[in-house]
C-alpha positions as CSV (number, residue, x, y, z in Angstrom):
1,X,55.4,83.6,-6.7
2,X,54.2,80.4,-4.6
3,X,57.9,79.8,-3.7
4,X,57.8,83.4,-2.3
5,X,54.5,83.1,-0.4
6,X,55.6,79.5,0.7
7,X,59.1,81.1,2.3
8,X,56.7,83.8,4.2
9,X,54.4,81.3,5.4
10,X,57.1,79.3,6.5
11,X,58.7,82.4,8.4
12,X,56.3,83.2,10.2
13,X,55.7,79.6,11.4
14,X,53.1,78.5,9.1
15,X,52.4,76.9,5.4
16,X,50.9,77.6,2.7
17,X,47.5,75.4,3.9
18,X,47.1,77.7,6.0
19,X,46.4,80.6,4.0
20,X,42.6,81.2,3.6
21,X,42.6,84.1,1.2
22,X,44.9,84.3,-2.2
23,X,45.0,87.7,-4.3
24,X,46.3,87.2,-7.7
25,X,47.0,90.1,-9.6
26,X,47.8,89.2,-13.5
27,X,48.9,91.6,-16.3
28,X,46.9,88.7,-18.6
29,X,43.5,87.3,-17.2
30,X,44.4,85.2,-20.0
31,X,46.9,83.0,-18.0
32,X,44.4,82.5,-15.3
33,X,44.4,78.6,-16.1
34,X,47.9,78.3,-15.8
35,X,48.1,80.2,-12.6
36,X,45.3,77.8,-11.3
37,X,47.7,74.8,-12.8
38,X,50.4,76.1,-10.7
39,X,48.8,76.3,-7.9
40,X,48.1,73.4,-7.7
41,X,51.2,71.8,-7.3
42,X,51.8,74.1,-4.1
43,X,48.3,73.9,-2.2
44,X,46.4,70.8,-1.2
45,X,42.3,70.6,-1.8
46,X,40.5,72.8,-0.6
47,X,42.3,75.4,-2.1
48,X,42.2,79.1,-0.3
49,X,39.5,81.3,-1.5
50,X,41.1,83.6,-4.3
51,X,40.2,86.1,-6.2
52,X,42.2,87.3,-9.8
53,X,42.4,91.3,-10.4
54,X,44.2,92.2,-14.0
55,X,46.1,95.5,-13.7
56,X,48.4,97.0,-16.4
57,X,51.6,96.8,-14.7
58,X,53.5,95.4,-12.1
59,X,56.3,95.9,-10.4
60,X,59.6,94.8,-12.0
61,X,57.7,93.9,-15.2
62,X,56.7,91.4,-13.7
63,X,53.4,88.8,-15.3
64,X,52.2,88.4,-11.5
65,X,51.7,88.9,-8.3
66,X,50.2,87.4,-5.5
67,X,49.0,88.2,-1.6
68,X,47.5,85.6,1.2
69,X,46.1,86.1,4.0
70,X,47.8,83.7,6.7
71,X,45.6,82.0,9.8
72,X,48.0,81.2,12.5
């Protein structure tokens, strides 16, 4: 998922620092901590503001999903 956000970021001529605002979507709240461990490895301090939604389902059966909000 941060691979995927990185390679949009990157496209449109920015990084991943400089999103401000992460939506996580997550077919287990319970892997919330390991979402946050991976995200770590991607964004430097301070991380974006985020916010984690479960839902039931996701596309291609997917565990989750992510969104960002980029400043240029």
């Amino acid at each position: 998922v941060f691979k995927n956000l990185r390679a949009v970021a990157e496209a449109s001529g920015g990084d991943l620092n400089r999103i401000v605002k992460l939506t996580i979507y997550l077919t287990d709240l319970q892997n919330f901590s390991m979402v946050n461990s991976v995200m770590s490895e991607y964004f430097d301090e301070p991380y974006p503001a985020r916010a984690a939604i479960g839902v039931a389902t996701l596309p291609k059966e997917a565990d989750v999903e992510a969104e960002g909000i980029l400043a240029l």
